[in-house]
RONUVEX-284443 format. One line per field, with one value per residue (C-alpha): x, y, z. Coordinates in steps of 0.05 Angstrom, whole numbers, plus 5000, padded with zeros to 4 digits. Layout:
N
u = [X,...]
v = [Y,...]
w = [Z,...]
end
This chain:
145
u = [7112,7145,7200,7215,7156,7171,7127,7145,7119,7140,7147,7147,7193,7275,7310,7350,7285,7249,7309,7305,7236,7236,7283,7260,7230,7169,7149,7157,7111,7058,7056,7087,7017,7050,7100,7053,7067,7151,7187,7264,7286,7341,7389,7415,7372,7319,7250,7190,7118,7059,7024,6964,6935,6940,6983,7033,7103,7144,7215,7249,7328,7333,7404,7404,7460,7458,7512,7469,7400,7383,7353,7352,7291,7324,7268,7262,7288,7359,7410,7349,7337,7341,7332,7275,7250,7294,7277,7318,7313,7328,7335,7284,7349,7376,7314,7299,7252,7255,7304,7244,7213,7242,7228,7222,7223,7208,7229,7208,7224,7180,7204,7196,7152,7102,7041,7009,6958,7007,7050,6990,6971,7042,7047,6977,6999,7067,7032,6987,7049,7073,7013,7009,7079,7075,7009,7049,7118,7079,7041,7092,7133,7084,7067,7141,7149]
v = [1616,1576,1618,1562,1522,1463,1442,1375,1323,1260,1279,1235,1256,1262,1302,1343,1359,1378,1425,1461,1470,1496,1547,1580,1643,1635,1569,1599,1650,1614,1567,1626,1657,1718,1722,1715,1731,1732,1772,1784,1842,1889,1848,1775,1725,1773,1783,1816,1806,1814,1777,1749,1776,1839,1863,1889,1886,1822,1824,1751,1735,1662,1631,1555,1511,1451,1409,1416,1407,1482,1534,1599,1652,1721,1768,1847,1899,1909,1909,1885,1820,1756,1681,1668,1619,1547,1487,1427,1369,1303,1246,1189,1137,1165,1153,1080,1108,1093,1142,1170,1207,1256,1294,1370,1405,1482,1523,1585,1635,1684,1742,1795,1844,1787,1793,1719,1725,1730,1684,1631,1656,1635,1566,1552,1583,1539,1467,1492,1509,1449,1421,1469,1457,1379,1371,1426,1398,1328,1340,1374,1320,1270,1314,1313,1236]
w = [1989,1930,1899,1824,1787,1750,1691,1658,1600,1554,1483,1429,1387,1390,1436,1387,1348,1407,1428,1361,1368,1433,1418,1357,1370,1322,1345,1418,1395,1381,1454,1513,1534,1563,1495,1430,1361,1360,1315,1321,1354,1332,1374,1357,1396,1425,1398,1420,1420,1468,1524,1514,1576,1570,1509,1540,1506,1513,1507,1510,1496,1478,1492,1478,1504,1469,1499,1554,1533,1564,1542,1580,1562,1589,1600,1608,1571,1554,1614,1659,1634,1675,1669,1692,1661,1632,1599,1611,1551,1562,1518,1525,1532,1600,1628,1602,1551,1471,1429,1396,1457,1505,1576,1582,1639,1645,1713,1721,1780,1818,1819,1873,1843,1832,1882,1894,1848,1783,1807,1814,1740,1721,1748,1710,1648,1647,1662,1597,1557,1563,1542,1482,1463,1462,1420,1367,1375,1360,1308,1267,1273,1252,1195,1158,1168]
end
């Protein structure tokens, strides 16, 4: 039994723009499968939506920390919520790459309530949204050059 997933890809575009994108709640909205649709919440840096799979209610606190590359996606409702899922974001430079690409990495941890078959159906949805989130991050990019 795996307890963390790790979902990674290239993209080609900057680190800092990548980390902007990947932290706005609308843009989040539109690539988290289980958190569609954003809209901010009553509280600073939480917004709510609903999963794709079944509608329920999706509550997710986003708390970037830039000096790291990190963000943190806190979710549950209030004074329940937990990290469960991160993404790391490299620059392409530390890793011998150009300065115009970048790695991302998003962990996410099972948590106990999670029978094997939801946990399975979270690893697949991640390696997807990182698929969805680099062809949108892209493209956006390419657009406003």
């Amino acid at each position: 039994m795996t307890n963390a997933h790790l979902a990674s890809v290239r993209l080609d575009v900057p680190a800092e723009h990548a980390f902007a994108a990947l932290s706005d709640g609308r843009r989040l909205g539109r690539w988290a499968l289980g958190s569609m649709d954003l809209e901010p919440a009553d509280e600073p840096g939480v917004w709510r939506g609903a999963s794709l799979f079944d509608g329920s209610d999706a509550v997710v606190e986003i708390r970037p920390h830039p000096a790291l590359g990190l963000i943190d996606f806190h979710l549950g409702p209030a004074g329940a919520r937990v990290p469960r899922v991160s993404i790391r974001v490299t620059p392409g430079p530390d890793w011998g790459l150009p300065p115009d690409c970048c790695l991302v990495a998003m962990t996410t941890w099972r948590a106990g309530w999670m029978d094997d078959d939801r946990w399975a159906r979270t690893r697949t949805t991640h390696e997807l949204e990182v698929l969805l989130f680099k062809a949108q991050i892209e493209t956006a990019w390419k657009a406003a050059r």
